[in-house]
N, C-alpha and C positions, 0 to 999 in steps of 0.2 A: 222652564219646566221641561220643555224636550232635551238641554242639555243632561235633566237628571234621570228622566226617561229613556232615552236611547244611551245616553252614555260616551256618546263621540262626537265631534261636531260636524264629519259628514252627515253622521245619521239624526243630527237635530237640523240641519241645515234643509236637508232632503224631506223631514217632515213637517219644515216651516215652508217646502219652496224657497230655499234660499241657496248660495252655494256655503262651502266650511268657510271658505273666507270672512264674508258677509254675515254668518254665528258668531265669529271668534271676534269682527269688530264688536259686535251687538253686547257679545260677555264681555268685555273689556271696558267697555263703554257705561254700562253698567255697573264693573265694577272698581270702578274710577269712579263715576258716580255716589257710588254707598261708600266708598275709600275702604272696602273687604274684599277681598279674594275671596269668592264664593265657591270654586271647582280647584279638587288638585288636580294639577295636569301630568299626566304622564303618557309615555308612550304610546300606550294602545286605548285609555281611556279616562275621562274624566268624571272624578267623586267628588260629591261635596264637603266641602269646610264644616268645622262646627260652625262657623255665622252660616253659611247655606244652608244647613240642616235647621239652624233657629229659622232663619225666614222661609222657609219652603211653605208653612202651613197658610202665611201671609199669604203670596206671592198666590198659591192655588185659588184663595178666597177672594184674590184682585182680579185673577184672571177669571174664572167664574163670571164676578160681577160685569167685568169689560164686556163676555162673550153674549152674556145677558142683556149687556144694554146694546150689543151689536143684532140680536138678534128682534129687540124690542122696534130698533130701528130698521130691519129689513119686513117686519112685517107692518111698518106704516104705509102709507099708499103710495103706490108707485108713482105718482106724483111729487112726492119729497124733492125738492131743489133747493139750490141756493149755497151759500156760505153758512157755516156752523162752525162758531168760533168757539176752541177748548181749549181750555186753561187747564192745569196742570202741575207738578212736581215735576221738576228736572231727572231725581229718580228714578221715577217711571215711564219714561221716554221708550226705553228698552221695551218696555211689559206693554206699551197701549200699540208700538207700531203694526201688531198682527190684528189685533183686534180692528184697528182704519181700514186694512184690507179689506175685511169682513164688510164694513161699513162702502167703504169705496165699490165692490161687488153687489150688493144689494141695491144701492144709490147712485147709479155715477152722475147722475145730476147735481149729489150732493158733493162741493167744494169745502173739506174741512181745511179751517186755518188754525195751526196748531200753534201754543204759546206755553212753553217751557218757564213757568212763575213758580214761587216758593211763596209768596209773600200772599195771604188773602187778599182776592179782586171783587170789587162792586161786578157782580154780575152781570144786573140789568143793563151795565153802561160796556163791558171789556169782554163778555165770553158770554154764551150762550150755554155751556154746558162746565163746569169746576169743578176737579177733582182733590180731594184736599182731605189732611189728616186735622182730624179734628175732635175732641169730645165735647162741643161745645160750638153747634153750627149756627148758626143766626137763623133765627125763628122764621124769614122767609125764604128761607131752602127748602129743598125738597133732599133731604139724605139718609144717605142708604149706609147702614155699618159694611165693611169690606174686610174688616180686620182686627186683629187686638193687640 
């Protein structure tokens, strides 16, 4: 979202704290990931694709929720430690690594061990927190819609 807001990947890099380098792996990675070319590249700046343009509204309403649950957890007690295991979509690798920041700044007690899964995990037993597309979430989740 800062690539489609700033427009350049210094200037998304600089308002992630990152350098352009480290943006251009993250969009690449990304969109290897979704197997789309999300941004056209050109010289002075980067537009989105028609696939970017379909997932932007996505993408706003995932980060939203990220930033949401990054700030539910900065306001638990500063006592929070430990390991916090989250499971995952390999997709969104790209879209949660700002939001851990968030979480890591808030917590640094808290040790998240992160798991890159496509496949539904027994919770209780594998992660702590699963993030997962789904219209049809098993009755003992606790889930939040992020998207359509």
């Amino acid at each position: 979202m800062a690539l489609q807001r700033d427009g350049t990947l210094s200037g998304a890099g600089a308002s992630l704290g990152m350098s352009p380098s480290s943006a251009q792996r993250r969009l690449s990675a990304l969109e290897d990931a979704l197997g789309e070319r999300l941004f056209q590249r050109s010289n002075r700046r980067l537009t989105l694709t028609p696939a970017g343009e379909a997932l932007l509204p996505q993408a706003r309403t995932l980060v939203y929720e990220l930033d949401s649950w990054a700030r539910e957890a900065k306001s638990m007690s500063d006592q929070a430690e430990g390991v916090v295991r989250i499971t995952f979509p390999g997709t969104l690798a790209a879209l949660i690594a700002p939001c851990l920041e968030v979480l890591r700044d808030a917590h640094p007690k808290i040790t998240p061990m992160l798991t890159a899964e496509d496949a539904m995990v027994d919770v209780a037993e594998e992660a702590d927190i699963a993030l997962r597309a789904t219209y049809d979430p098993p009755p003992e989740a606790i889930a939040r819609k992020v998207g359509t």
